[in-house]
C-alpha positions in Angstrom: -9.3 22.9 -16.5 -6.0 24.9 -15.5 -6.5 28.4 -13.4 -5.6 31.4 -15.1 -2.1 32.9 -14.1 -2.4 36.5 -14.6 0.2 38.4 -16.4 0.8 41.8 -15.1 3.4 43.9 -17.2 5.3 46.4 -15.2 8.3 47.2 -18.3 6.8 50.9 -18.6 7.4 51.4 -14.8 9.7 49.1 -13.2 11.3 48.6 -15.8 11.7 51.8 -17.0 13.4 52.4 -13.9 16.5 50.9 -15.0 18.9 53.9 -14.9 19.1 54.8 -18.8 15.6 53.4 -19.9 13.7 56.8 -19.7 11.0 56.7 -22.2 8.7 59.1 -24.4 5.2 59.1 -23.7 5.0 57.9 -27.4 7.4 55.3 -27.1 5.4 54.3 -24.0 2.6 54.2 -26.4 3.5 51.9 -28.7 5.0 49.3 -26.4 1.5 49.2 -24.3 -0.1 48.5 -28.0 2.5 45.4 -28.5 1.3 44.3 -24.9 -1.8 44.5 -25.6 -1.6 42.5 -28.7 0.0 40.0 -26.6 -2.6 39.6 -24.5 -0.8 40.8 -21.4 -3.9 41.0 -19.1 -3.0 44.3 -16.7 -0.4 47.1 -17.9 1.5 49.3 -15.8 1.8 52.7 -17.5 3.7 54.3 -14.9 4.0 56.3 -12.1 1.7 58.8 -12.3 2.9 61.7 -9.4 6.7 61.1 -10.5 6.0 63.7 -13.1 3.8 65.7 -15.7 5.4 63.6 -18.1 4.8 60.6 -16.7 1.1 62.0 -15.6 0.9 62.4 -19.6 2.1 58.8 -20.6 -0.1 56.9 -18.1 -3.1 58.6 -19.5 -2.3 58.3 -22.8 -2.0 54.9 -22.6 -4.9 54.4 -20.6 -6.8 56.4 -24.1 -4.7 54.2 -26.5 -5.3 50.6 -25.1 -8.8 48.9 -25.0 -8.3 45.4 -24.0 -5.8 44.9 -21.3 -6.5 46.8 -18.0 -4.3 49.8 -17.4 -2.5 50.6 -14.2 -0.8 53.6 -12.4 1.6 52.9 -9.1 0.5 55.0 -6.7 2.5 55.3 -2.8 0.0 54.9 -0.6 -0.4 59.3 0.4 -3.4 61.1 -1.0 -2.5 62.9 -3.3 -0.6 59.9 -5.2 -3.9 58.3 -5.1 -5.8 61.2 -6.8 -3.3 61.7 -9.4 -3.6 58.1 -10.3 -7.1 58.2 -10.3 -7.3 61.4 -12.8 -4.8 59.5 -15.4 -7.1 56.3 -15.8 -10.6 58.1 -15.7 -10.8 57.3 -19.8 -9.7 54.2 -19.5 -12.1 51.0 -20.5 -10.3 49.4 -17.5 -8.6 50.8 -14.7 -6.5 49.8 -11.7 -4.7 51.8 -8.9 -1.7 49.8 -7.5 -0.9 51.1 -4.1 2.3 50.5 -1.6 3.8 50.8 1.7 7.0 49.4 2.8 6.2 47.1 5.8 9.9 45.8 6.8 11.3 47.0 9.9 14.5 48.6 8.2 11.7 50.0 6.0 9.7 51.5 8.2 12.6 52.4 11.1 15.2 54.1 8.3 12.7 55.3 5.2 9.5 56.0 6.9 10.2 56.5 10.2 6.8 55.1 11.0 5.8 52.5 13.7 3.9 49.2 12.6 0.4 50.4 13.8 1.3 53.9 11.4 1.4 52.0 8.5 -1.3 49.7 8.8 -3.6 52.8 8.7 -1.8 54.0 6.3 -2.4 51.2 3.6 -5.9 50.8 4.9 -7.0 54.3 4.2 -5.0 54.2 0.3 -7.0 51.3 -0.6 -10.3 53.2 0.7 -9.1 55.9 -1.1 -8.4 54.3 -4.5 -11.4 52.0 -4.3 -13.3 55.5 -4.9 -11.9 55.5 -8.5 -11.6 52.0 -9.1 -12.9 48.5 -7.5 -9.9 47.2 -9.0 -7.0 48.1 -6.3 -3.6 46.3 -5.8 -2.0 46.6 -2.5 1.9 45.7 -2.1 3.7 45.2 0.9 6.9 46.6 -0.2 10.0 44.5 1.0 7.4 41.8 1.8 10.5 39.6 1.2 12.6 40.6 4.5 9.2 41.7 6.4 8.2 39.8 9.6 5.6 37.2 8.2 2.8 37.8 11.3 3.3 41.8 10.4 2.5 40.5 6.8 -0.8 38.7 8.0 -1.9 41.4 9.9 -1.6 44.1 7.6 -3.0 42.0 3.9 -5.8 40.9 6.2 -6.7 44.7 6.8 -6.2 45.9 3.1 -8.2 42.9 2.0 -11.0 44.0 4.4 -10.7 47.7 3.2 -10.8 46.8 -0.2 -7.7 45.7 -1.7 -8.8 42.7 -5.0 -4.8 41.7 -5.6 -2.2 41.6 -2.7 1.4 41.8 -4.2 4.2 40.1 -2.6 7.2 41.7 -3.8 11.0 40.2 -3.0 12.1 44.3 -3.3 15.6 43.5 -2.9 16.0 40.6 -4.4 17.0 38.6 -1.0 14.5 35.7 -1.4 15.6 31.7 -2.6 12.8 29.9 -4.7 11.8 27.4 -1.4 11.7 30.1 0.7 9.6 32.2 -1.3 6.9 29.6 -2.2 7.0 29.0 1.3 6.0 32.6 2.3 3.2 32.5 -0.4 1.8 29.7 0.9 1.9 30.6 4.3 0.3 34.1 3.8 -2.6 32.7 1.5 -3.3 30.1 4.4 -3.1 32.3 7.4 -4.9 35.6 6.4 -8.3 34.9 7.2 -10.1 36.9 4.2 -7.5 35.8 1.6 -9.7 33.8 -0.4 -11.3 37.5 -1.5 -7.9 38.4 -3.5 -5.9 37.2 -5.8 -2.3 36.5 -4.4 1.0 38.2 -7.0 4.5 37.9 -7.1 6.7 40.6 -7.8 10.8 39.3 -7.7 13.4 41.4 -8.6 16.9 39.8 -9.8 19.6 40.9 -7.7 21.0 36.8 -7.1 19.7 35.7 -10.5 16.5 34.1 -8.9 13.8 36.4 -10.3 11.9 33.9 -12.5 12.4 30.7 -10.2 11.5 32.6 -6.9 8.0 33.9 -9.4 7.4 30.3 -10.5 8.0 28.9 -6.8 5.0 31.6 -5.8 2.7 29.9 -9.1 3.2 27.0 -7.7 2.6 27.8 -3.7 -0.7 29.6 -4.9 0.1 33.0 -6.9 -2.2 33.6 -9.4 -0.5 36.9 -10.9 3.6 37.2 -11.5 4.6 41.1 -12.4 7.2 40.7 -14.8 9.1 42.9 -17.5 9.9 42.3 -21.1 13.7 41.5 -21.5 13.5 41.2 -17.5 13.9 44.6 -17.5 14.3 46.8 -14.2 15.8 48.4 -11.5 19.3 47.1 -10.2 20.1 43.3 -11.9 15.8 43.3 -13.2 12.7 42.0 -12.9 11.0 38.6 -13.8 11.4 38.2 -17.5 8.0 37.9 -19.0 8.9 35.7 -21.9 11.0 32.9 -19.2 8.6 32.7 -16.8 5.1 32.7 -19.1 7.4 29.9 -21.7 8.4 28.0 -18.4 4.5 27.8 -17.3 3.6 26.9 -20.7 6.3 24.1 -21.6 6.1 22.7 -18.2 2.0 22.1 -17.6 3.0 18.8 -16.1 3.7 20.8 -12.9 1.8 24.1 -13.2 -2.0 23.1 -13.1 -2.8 27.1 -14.5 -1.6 29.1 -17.5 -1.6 32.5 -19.3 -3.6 33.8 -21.4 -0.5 35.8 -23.2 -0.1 35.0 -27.4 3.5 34.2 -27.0 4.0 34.5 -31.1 4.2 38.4 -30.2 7.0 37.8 -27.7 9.9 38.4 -29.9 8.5 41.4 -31.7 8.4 42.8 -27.9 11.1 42.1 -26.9 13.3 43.6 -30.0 10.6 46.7 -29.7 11.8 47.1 -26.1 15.6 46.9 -26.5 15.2 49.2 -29.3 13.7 51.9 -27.4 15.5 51.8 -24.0 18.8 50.9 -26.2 19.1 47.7 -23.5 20.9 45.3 -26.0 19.3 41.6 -25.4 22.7 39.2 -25.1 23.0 36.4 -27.3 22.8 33.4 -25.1 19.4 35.0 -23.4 16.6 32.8 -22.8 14.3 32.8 -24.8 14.7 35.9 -27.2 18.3 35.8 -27.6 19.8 35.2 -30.8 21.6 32.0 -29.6 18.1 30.4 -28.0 17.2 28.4 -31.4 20.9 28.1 -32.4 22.8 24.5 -32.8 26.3 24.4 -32.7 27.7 21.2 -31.5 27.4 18.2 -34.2 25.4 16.4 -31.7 22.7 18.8 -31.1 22.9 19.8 -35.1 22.1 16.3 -35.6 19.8 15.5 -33.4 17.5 18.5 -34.4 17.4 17.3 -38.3 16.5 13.8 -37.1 14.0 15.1 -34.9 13.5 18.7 -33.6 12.4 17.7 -29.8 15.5 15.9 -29.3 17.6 19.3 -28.3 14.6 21.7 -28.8 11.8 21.6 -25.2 10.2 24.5 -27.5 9.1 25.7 -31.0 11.2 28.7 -32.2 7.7 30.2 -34.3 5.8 29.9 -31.2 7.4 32.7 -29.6 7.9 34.6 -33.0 11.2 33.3 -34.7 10.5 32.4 -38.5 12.9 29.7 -39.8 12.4 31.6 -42.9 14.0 34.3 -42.4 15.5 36.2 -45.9 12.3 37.3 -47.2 12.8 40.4 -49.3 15.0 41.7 -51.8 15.9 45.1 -53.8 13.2 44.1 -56.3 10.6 44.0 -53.7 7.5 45.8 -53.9 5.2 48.1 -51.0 2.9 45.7 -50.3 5.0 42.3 -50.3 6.9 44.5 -47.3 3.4 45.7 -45.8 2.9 42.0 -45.1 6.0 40.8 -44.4 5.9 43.4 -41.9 2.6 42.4 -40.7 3.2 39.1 -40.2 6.2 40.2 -37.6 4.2 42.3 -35.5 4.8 45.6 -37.1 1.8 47.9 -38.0 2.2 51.4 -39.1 0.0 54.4 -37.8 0.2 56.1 -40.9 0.6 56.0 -44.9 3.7 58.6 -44.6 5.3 56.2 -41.7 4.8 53.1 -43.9 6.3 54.4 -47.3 9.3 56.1 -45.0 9.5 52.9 -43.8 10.1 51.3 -47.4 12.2 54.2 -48.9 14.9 53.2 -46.4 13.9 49.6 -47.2 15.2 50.3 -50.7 18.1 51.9 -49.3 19.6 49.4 -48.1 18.5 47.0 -50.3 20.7 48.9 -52.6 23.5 48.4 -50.2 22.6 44.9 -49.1 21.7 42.0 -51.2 20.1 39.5 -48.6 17.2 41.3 -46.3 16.6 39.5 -43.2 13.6 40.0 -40.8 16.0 41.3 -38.3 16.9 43.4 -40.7 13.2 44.9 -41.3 12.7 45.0 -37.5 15.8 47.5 -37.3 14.8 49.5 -39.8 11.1 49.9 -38.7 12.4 50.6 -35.3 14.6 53.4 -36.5 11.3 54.8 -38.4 9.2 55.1 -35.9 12.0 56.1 -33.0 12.0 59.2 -35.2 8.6 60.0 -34.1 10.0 63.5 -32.9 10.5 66.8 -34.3 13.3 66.1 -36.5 14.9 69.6 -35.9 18.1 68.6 -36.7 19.0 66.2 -39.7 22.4 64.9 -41.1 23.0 66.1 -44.5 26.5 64.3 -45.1 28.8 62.9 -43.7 32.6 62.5 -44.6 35.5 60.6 -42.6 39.3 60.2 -43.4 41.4 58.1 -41.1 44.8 56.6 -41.6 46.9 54.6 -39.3 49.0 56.9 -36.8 47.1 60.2 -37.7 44.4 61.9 -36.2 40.9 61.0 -37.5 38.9 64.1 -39.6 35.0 64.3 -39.3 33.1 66.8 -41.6 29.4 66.8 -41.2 26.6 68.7 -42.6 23.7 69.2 -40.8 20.3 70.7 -41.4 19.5 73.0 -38.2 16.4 74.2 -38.3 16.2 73.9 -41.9 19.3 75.9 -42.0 22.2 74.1 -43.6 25.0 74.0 -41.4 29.3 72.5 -41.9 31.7 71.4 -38.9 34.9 69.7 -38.9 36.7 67.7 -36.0 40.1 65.9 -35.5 40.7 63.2 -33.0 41.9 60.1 -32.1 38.5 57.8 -33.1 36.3 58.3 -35.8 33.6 58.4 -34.5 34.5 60.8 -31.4 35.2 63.2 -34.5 31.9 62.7 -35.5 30.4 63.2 -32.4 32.7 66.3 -31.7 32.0 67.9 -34.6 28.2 67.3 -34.7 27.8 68.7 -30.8 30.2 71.8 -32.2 27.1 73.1 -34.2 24.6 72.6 -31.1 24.1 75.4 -28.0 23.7 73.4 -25.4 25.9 70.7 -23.1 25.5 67.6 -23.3 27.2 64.2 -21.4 27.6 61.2 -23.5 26.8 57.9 -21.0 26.6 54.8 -23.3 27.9 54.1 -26.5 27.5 50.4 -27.9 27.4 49.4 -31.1 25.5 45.7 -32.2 25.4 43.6 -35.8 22.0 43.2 -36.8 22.8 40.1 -38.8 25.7 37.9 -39.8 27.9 39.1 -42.5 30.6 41.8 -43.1 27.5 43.6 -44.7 25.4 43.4 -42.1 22.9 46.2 -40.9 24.6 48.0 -37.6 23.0 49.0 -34.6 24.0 51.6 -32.5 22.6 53.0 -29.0 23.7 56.0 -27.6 23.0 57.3 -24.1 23.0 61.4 -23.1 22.5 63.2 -19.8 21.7 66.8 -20.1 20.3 68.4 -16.6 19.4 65.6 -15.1 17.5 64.3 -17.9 18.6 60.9 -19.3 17.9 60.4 -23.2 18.4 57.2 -25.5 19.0 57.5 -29.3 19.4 55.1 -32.2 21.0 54.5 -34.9 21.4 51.9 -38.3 23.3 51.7 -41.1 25.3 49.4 -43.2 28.2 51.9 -42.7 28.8 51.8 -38.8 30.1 55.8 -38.3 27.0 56.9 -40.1 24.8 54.6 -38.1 26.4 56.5 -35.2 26.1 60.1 -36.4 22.0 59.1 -37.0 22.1 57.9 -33.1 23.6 60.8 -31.9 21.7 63.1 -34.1 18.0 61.3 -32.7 19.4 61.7 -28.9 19.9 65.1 -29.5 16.2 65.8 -31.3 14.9 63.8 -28.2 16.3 66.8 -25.9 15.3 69.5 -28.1 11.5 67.6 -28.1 9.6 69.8 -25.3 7.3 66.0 -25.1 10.3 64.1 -23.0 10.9 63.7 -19.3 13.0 63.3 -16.9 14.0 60.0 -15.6 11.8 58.7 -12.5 15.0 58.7 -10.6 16.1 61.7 -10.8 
């Protein structure tokens, strides 16, 4: 029998460190509920000192999910520990992850600390967290460019104080997949007490080696990989979940473990994750990209009808694609779209969320005739983005352009229930839009990201648009869809600027 390769999550913390991928504690919410559906064995909430906010989302997601064990990063100092401690106390499963850097530009530049400093440093964090938890991670951070006899010294000491997983993290992404495995293998067979811990892998993607460098450590003896969804992260990302957990998986003829993750759910993740952070997944990514199943070439479109395995290494249902994609229709009813949803992952908290849910299902239905499941995913993901106090609400929208002139934008919005009219002329339509709808708001705000994606194929198809606002120092994502692509923008713009009115959202980590 295969060992089990744990899967530790780290998209809402690491990977909501990408600059521009703040979330709400509710968004947060629902993503950890997705995880857990998928199995994913330990969560990382967050961060749990970076702010009240994020204090707020780690707990509540330590209250929301009961089967996957729920983590908080913690910097190995007191009162990080504490903090961590207090946000899991309700949780059915807790775990403190704590961290020192341990390379010397580390510890000469950052923390000015001598080797001997920071040994005693970790050492007393994991005492300290092992008095809320028996389930503490210790990571050496930069382990990738640290000297490999400091490495021994100073897992052999966190082990002894306590420590149950020892994280090897490639911070920087400097590390090449031989030379990684190498380091994992060295480390497990050198420290003494190693066989008391379980060994991780944490890679980030600065050369594009993330998921090899991971798999190199699985192979060299790692028995956890911290990954994102979407390889989400800091920088160029993290270890993709779905890439490295389908690579184990396809390939058991070289990895004698697996996961215990149900894959079926990756997809539903995936677009859940993009939705909220307004990361657009690329075609061509592995995978979950809309091009991963795709046959072009004659050969490969041949091949595949003959016999699927010819082109394919894996089955597009397993990770969630559904060959049967146009499910639904204008004469549709409630429940036949309660189910169809279902059966994609999507589950509503409420009777008022699911029948808001269909009434924009008719909507469009009205507007489009065929009604894919990407389709359904975008809408649902509009729905329940809008989990906010809606205090401001687009009424109507009119838009003139002509070639050579200056485009005209009248919108009506709904301001605190108060029915307000602004016009603006520019060059673009939808800066017009956008100029006349941050006309009827008192406050200033930056606009960082604007990007626009087709849902599906089709000069009908359902747009998606992301937007991207910065308003004193806080970094907000909105989103938007539509048949019509300038309203789907105004309904973008308009949910950005309810998230910064909504007291509930916080400031970017990195800020």
């Amino acid at each position: 029998m295969s060992d089990k390769l744990i899967i530790f999550d780290t998209t809402l913390r690491d990977g909501e460190q990408s600059p521009g991928a703040s979330m709400t504690k509710d968004e947060k919410v629902r993503i950890a509920k997705v995880l857990e559906k998928m199995k994913v064995d330990v969560i990382e909430a967050g961060f749990a000192i970076a702010s009240v906010g994020d204090f707020e989302a780690v707990q509540a997601v330590a209250n929301a999910v009961k089967d996957s064990t729920i983590c908080s990063l913690a910097r190995a100092l007191d009162k990080d520990i504490d903090r961590a401690g207090e946000a899991l106390k309700n949780t059915n499963s807790a775990r403190i992850h704590t961290f020192i850097a341990t390379s010397d530009i580390h510890m000469k530049m950052k923390l000015n600390m001598t080797p001997d400093q920071v040994v005693e440093q970790a050492v007393r964090a994991v005492k300290r967290a092992r008095q809320y938890t028996d389930n503490v991670e210790f990571s050496p951070e930069d382990a990738g460019r640290s000297d490999e006899d400091f490495l021994c010294r100073v897992i052999e000491a966190t082990i002894d104080a306590g420590a149950t997983t020892i994280n090897i993290p490639d911070t920087v992404g400097y590390n090449i997949p031989h030379q990684f495995g190498a380091t994992m293998k060295s480390l497990i067979g050198r420290v003494p007490n190693s066989d008391k811990a379980i060994f991780s892998a944490h890679c980030h993607n600065d050369l594009g080696l993330a998921v090899a460098n991971s798999l190199s450590a699985v192979l060299n003896g790692a028995r956890q990989v911290e990954c994102t969804i979407n390889g989400l992260g800091e920088r160029a990302g993290n270890t993709s979940l779905e890439e490295l957990v389908m690579a184990v998986r396809t390939r058991q003829d070289v990895f004698d473990c697996d996961t215990n993750i149900d894959a079926t759910h990756i997809l539903s993740a995936s677009r859940l994750v993009s939705s909220v952070t307004g990361f657009i997944v690329q075609p061509n990514k592995a995978i979950v990209g809309a091009n991963a199943f795709a046959h072009e070439a004659g050969i490969h479109q041949d091949g595949v009808l003959k016999h699927r395995e010819t082109y394919e290494i894996m089955r597009a249902e397993d990770v969630g694609w559904n060959a049967n994609q146009l499910v639904l229709g204008k004469h549709s009813g409630r429940n036949a779209f309660k189910v169809r949803l279902a059966e994609l992952g999507v589950e509503f908290d409420s009777e008022e969320s699911l029948n808001d849910a269909f009434r924009r299902f008719k909507e469009l239905a009205d507007k489009k005739h065929e009604i894919f499941d990407e389709d359904l995913q975008a809408l649902v993901s509009e729905t329940q983005t809008e989990a906010i106090n809606e205090s401001i609400k687009l009424v109507s929208l009119k838009v003139c352009t002509e070639t050579g002139e200056e485009n005209t934008a009248t919108v009506v919005l709904s301001v605190d229930d108060k029915e307000q009219t602004a016009t603006a002329k520019t060059s673009g339509a939808v800066d017009a839009t956008f100029s006349a709808i941050s006309s009827l708001v008192d406050f200033e705000i930056n606009l960082q990201l604007y990007s626009v994606s087709n849902v599906t194929q089709g000069t009908d198809a359902l747009g998606e648009v992301n937007v991207r606002l910065e308003h004193n120092g806080r970094i907000i994502n909105g989103q938007g869809a539509d048949t019509d692509i300038i309203t789907a923008s105004a309904k973008a713009y308009i949910h950005a600027l309810n998230k910064v009115m909504a007291a509930t959202d916080r400031a970017h980590p990195q800020v």
